[in-house]
C-alpha positions as CSV (number, residue, x, y, z in Angstrom):
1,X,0.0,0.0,0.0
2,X,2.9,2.5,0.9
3,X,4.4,1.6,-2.4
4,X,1.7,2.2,-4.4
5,X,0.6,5.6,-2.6
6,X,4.8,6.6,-3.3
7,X,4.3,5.5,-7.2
8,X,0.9,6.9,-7.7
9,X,0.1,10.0,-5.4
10,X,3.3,11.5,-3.9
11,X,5.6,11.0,-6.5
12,X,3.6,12.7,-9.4
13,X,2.8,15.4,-6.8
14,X,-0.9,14.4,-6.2
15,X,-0.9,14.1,-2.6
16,X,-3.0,17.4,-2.0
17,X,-5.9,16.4,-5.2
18,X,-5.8,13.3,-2.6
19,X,-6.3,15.5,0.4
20,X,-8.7,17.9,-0.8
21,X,-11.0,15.5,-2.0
22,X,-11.0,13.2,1.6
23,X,-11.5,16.8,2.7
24,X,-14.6,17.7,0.6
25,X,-16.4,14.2,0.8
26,X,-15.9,14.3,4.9
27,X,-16.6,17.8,4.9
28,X,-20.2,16.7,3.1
29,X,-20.7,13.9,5.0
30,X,-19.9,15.8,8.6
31,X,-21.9,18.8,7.3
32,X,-25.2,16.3,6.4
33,X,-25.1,14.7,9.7
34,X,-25.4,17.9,11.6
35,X,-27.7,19.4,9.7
36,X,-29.7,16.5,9.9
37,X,-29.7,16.4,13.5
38,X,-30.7,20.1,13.3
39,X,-33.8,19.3,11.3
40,X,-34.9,16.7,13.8
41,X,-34.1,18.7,17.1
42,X,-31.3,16.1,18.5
43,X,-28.2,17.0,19.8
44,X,-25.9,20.5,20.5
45,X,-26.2,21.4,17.5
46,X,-28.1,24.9,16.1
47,X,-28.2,27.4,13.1
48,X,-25.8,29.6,13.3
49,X,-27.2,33.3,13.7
50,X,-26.0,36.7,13.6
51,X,-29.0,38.6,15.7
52,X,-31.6,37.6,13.1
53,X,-29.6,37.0,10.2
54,X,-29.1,32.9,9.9
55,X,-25.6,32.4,8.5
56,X,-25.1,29.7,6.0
57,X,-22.5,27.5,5.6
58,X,-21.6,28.5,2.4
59,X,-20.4,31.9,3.9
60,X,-17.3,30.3,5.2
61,X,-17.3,27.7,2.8
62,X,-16.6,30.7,0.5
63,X,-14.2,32.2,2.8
64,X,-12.1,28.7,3.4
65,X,-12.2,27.7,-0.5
66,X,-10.9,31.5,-1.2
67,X,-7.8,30.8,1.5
68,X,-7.3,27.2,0.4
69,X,-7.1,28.1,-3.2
70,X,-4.4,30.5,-3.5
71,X,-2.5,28.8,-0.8
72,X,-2.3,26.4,-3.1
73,X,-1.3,28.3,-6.0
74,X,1.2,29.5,-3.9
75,X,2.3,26.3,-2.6
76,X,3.2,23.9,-5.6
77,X,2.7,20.4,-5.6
78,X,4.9,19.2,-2.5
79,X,5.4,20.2,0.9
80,X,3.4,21.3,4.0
81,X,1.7,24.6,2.9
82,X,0.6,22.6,-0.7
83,X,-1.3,19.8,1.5
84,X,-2.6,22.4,4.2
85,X,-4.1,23.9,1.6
86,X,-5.7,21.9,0.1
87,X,-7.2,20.5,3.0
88,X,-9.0,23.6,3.9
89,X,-9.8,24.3,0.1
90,X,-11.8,20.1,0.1
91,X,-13.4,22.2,3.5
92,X,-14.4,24.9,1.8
93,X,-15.4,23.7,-0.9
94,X,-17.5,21.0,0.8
95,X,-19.2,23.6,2.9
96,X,-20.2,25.7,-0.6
97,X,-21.6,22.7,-2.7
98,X,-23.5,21.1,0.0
99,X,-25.8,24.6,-0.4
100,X,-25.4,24.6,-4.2
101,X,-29.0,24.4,-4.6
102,X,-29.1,27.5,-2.5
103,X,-26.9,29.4,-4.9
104,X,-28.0,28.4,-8.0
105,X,-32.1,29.5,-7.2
106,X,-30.8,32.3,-4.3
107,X,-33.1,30.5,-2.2
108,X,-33.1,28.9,1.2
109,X,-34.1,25.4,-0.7
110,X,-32.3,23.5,1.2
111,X,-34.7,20.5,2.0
112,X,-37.1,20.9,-0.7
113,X,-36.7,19.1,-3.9
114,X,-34.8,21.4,-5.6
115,X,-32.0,21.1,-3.0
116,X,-31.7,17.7,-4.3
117,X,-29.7,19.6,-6.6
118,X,-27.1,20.4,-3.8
119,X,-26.2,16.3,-3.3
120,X,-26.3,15.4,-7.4
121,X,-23.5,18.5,-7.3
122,X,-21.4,17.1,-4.4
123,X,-21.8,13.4,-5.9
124,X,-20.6,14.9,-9.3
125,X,-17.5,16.6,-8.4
126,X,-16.1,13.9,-6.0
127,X,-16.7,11.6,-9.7
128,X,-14.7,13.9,-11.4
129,X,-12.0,14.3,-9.1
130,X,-11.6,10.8,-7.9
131,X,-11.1,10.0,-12.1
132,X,-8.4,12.6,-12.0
133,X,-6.9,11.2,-9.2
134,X,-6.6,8.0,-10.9
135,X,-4.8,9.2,-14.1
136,X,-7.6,10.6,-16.0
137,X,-7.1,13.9,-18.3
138,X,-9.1,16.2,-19.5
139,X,-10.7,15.6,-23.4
140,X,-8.3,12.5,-23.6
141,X,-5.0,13.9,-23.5
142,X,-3.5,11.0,-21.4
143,X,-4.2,9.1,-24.3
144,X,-1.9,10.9,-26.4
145,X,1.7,9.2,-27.2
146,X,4.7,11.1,-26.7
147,X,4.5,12.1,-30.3
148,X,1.5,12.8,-30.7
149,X,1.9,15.5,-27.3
150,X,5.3,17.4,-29.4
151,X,3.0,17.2,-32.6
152,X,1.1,20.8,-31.3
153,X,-1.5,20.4,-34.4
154,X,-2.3,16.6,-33.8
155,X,-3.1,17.4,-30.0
156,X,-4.8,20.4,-30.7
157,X,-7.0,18.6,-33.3
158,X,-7.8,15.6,-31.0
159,X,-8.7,17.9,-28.0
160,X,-10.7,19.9,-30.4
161,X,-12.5,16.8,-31.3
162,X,-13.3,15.5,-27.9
163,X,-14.5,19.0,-26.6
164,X,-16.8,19.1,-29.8
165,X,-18.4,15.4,-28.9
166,X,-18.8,17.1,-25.3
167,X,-20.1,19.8,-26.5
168,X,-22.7,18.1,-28.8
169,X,-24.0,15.4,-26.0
170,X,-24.8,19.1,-23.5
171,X,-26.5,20.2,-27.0
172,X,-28.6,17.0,-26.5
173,X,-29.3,17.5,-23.0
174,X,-26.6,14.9,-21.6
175,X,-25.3,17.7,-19.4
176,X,-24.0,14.7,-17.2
177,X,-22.9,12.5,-19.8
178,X,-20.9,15.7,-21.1
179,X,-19.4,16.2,-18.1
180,X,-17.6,13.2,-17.6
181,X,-17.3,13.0,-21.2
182,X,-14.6,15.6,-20.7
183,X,-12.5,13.9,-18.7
184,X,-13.8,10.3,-21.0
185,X,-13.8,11.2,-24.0
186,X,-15.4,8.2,-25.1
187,X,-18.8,8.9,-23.0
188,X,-18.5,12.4,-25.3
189,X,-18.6,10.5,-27.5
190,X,-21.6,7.9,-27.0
191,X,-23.6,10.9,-25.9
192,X,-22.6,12.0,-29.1
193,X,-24.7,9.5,-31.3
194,X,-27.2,8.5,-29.3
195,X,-30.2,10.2,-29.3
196,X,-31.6,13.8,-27.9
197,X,-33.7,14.1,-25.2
198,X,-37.0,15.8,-25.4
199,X,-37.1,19.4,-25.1
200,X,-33.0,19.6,-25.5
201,X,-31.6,22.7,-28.3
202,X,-30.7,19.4,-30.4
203,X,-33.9,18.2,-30.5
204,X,-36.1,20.9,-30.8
205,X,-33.6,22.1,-33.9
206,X,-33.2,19.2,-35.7
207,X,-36.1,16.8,-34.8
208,X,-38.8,19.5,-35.2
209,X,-38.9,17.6,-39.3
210,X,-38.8,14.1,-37.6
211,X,-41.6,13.3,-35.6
212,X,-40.2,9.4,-35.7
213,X,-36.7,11.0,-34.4
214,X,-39.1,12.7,-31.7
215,X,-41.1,9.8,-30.6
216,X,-38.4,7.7,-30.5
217,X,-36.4,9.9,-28.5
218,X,-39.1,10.6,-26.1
219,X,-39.7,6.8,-25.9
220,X,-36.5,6.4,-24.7
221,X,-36.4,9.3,-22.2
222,X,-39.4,7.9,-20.7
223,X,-37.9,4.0,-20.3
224,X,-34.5,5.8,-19.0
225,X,-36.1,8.4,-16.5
226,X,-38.6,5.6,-15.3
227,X,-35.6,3.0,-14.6
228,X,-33.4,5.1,-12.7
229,X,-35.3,7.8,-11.2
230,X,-36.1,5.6,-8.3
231,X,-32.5,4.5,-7.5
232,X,-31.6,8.3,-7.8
233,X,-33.9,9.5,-5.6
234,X,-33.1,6.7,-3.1
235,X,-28.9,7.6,-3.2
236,X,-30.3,11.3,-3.0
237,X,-32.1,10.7,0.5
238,X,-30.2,8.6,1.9
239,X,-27.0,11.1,1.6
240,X,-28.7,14.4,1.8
241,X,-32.2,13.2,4.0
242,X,-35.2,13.1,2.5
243,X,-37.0,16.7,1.4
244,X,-39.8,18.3,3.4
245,X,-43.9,18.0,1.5
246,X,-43.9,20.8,-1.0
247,X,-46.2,22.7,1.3
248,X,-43.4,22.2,4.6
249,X,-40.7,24.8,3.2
250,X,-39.5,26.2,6.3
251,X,-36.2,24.7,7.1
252,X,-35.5,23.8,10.3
């Protein structure tokens, strides 16, 4: 185990992506518990207030991902100040993604539905960073041979191609499937051909013509949403809690 975290993290200097992403996910996990236990009156735990303002998290979660990140910078790869950094940037930026939601309608959403969006963000990014960790680059350049990487047109071109495929499968409304296609270039690339979904720019441009393109594409939205909505959900509430009736808002 030591020689494989020598080889594979410290070596090629990714001892703090390491760090910062245990950070984030405990962070997220730490933060979920509490807030739980908040929502259902147990424990010491309480919002945080400033006279009748309620703080967020996300203000220091700001605050700690601001400090973290250009200690970083500052810090290189190796050494104390890199990893303390980016410990308290995976803090931070735990703190900030758990109230995504929040940001993104600039509403205290957290344990409705649409704070759903908060955990999908969180589960996303620790994806993403965990298939960087392992050796993955973005739009495929680890896939490039050593000749290929001093050819500046050919990796151009090929990077140009896989940001194109990811590009095309957000067109079609695969906004995950892009995503990860950026670091995967071959999910770009199956988002690429298969179909749209309903209601996507793609779809509404080039299937408006094709109502067989649009039933069958809405066919298959349908089979897809109904298969794995369920397990979703389930993941959702069992890492975030579940979210209050629509007419319970008031958080807790």
């Amino acid at each position: 185990m030591g020689h494989w975290l020598d080889r594979n993290i410290i070596e090629p200097g990714k001892l703090p992506l390491l760090l910062a992403l245990a950070a984030f996910v405990l962070t997220f996990l730490i933060t979920r518990v509490i807030t739980r236990l908040i929502r259902a009156g147990k424990g010491p735990f309480g919002n945080v207030k400033a006279g009748s303002l309620h703080v967020h998290h996300v203000v220091p979660g700001v605050v700690l991902t601001v400090i973290g990140g250009f200690g970083a910078v500052a810090g290189g790869r190796h050494g104390f100040g890199s990893a303390f950094s980016a410990v308290v940037f995976g803090i931070g930026a735990g703190l900030v993604l758990d109230e995504f939601a929040l940001i993104l309608h600039l509403d205290d959403v957290y344990w409705s539905e649409a704070g759903r969006k908060s955990v999908e963000m969180v589960v996303l990014t620790a994806a993403l960073v965990g298939l960087l960790l392992a050796g993955f680059a973005p739009f495929g350049v680890n896939d490039l041979s050593e000749e290929e990487l001093q050819n500046r047109a050919g990796a151009v071109a090929s990077i140009s191609v896989n940001f194109l495929f990811a590009l095309i499968a957000l067109s079609k409304g695969k906004a995950r499937t892009a995503v990860f296609g950026v670091i995967i270039p071959v999910v770009a690339l199956i988002g690429t051909l298969r179909l749209a979904r309903p209601g996507s720019p793609w779809a509404r441009r080039l299937y408006r013509r094709r109502p067989r393109a649009r039933a069958r594409a809405t066919l298959r939205a349908y089979h897809h949403d109904r298969r794995w909505s369920g397990p979703r959900r389930a993941i959702s509430d069992w890492l975030g809690g579940k979210p209050d009736p629509p007419h319970a808002l008031e958080r807790d």
